[in-house]
C-alpha positions in Angstrom: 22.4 145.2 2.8 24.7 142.3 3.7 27.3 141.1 1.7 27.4 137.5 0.3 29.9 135.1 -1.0 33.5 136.1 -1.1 33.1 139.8 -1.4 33.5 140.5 2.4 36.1 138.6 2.4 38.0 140.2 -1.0 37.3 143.7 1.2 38.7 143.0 4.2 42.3 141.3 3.1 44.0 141.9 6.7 40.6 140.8 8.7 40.3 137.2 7.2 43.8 136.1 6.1 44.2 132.1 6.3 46.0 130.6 8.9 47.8 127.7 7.4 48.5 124.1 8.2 52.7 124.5 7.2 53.0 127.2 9.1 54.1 126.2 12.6 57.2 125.0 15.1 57.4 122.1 17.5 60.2 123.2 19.6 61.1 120.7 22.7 63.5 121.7 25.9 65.4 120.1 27.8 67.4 117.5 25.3 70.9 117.9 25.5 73.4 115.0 25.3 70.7 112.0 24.9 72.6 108.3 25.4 71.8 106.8 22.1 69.6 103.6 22.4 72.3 100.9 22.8 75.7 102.9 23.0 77.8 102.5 25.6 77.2 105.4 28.4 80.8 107.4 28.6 82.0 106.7 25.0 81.8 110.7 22.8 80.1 108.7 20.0 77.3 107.5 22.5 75.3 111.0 22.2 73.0 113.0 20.5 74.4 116.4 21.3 71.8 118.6 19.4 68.7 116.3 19.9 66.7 119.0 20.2 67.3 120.9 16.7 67.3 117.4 14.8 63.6 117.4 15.9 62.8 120.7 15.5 63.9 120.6 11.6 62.7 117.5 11.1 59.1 117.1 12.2 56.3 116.9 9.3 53.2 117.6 11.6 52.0 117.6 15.2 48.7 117.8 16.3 46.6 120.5 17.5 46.9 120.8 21.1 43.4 120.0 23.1 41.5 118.9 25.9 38.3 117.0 26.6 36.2 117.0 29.4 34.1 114.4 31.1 30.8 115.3 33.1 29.1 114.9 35.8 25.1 113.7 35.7 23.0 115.1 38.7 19.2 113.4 38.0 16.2 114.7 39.9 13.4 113.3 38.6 12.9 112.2 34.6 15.9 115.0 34.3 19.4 114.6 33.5 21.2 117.9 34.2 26.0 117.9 33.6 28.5 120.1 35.0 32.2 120.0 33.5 34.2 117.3 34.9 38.5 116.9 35.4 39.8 118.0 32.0 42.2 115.4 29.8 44.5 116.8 27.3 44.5 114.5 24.2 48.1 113.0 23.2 49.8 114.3 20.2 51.8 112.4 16.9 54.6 113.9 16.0 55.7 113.3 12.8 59.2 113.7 11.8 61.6 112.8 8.5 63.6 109.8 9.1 66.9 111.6 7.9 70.1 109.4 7.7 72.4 112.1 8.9 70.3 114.0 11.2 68.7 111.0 12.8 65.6 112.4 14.6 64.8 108.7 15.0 67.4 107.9 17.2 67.0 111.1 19.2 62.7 109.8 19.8 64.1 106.4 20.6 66.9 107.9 22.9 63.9 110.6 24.6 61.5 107.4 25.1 64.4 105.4 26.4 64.6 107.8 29.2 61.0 106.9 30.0 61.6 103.0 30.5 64.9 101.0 30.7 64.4 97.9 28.4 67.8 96.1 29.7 67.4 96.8 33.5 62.9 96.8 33.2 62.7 99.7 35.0 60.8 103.3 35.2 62.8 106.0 36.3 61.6 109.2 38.5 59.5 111.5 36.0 62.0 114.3 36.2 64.6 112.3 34.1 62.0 111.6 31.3 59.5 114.6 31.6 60.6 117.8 29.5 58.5 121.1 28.2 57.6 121.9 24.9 56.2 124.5 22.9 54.0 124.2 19.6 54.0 127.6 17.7 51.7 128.7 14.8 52.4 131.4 12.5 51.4 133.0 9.0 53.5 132.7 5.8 55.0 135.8 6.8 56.9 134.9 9.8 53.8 136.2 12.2 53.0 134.6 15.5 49.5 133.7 15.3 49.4 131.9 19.1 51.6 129.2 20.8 50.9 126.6 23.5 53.2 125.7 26.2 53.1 122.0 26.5 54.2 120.8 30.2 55.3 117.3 31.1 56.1 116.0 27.6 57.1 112.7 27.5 57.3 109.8 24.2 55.1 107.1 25.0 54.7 105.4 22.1 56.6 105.1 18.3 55.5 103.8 14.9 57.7 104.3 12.0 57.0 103.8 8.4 57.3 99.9 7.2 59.6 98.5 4.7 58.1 97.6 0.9 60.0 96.7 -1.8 57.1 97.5 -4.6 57.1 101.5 -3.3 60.3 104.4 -2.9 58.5 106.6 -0.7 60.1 108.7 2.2 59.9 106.8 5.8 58.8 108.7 8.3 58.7 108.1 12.1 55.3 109.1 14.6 55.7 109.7 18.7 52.9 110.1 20.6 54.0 113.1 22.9 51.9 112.5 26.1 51.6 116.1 28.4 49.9 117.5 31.6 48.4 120.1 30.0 48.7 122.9 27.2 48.1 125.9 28.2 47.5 128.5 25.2 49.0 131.5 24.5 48.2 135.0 21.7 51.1 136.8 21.1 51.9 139.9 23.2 
């Protein structure tokens, strides 16, 4: 006789144990000594030396990497019959602290600044903007669950929490993290 309720679950503690939602890394490569968004280029001050850290220990959530695809109708007749079109791997938001010290905000702003010049209007070749990134997920206890490998990350967009003089709640800044692709990964 089958089991019902929770009492499959209760009996098989190492089958169904929860994966959850605080349990992961967004780790990016590939950010070393950023020019800080209006700093002079040369100057030591001018630089986010461990850009890619400040992120890493800062960031509040990042979305599930997917894809979507589109398809292709063939009619014949009063049919309608779809095959799997080109794939399109969804944007993420990453979410990070807006720490004084740490200043992940002007390490998203420096990354995105890579993307466009504001002062000179100009897009530079992809390799100076495009980096990799990886997006791991594990249990409480330290244990990988599966990772993606996100290629081609670049910031294309950045939203950060308003000011409001009625409310003392922490600000926090969002970059949509544009990729080629994400390819997943189980641990080995």
């Amino acid at each position: 006789m089958p089991e019902f309720g929770t009492y499959h679950l209760a009996d098989n503690p190492t089958q169904y144990q929860p994966v959850r939602t605080n349990n992961f890394r967004f780790i990016v490569f590939g950010l070393d000594n950023l020019l800080k968004v209006g700093e002079i280029e040369g100057l030591p001050n001018s630089y986010i030396m461990n850009a890619q850290e400040v992120i890493e220990f800062s960031v509040v959530s990042f979305d599930v990497p997917h894809f979507q695809q589109g398809e292709i109708p063939i009619k014949r007749g009063n049919s309608t019959v779809y095959y799997a079109n080109v794939p399109t791997f969804d944007p993420g938001n990453l979410v990070i602290n807006d720490f004084v010290t740490a200043d992940g905000k002007s390490a998203l702003l420096a990354w995105q600044a890579l993307s466009y010049d504001v002062i000179q209007d100009t897009i530079p070749s992809s390799d100076k903007y495009k980096v990799d990134a990886q997006v791991l997920e594990y249990l409480p206890d330290n244990t990988l669950v599966r990772y993606w490998d996100l290629k081609g990350c670049w910031v294309s967009r950045i939203q950060e929490t308003g000011w409001n003089n009625e409310q003392a709640e922490k600000k926090v800044v969002t970059a949509t993290i544009r990729y080629d692709r994400a390819i997943p990964h189980l641990p080995d």
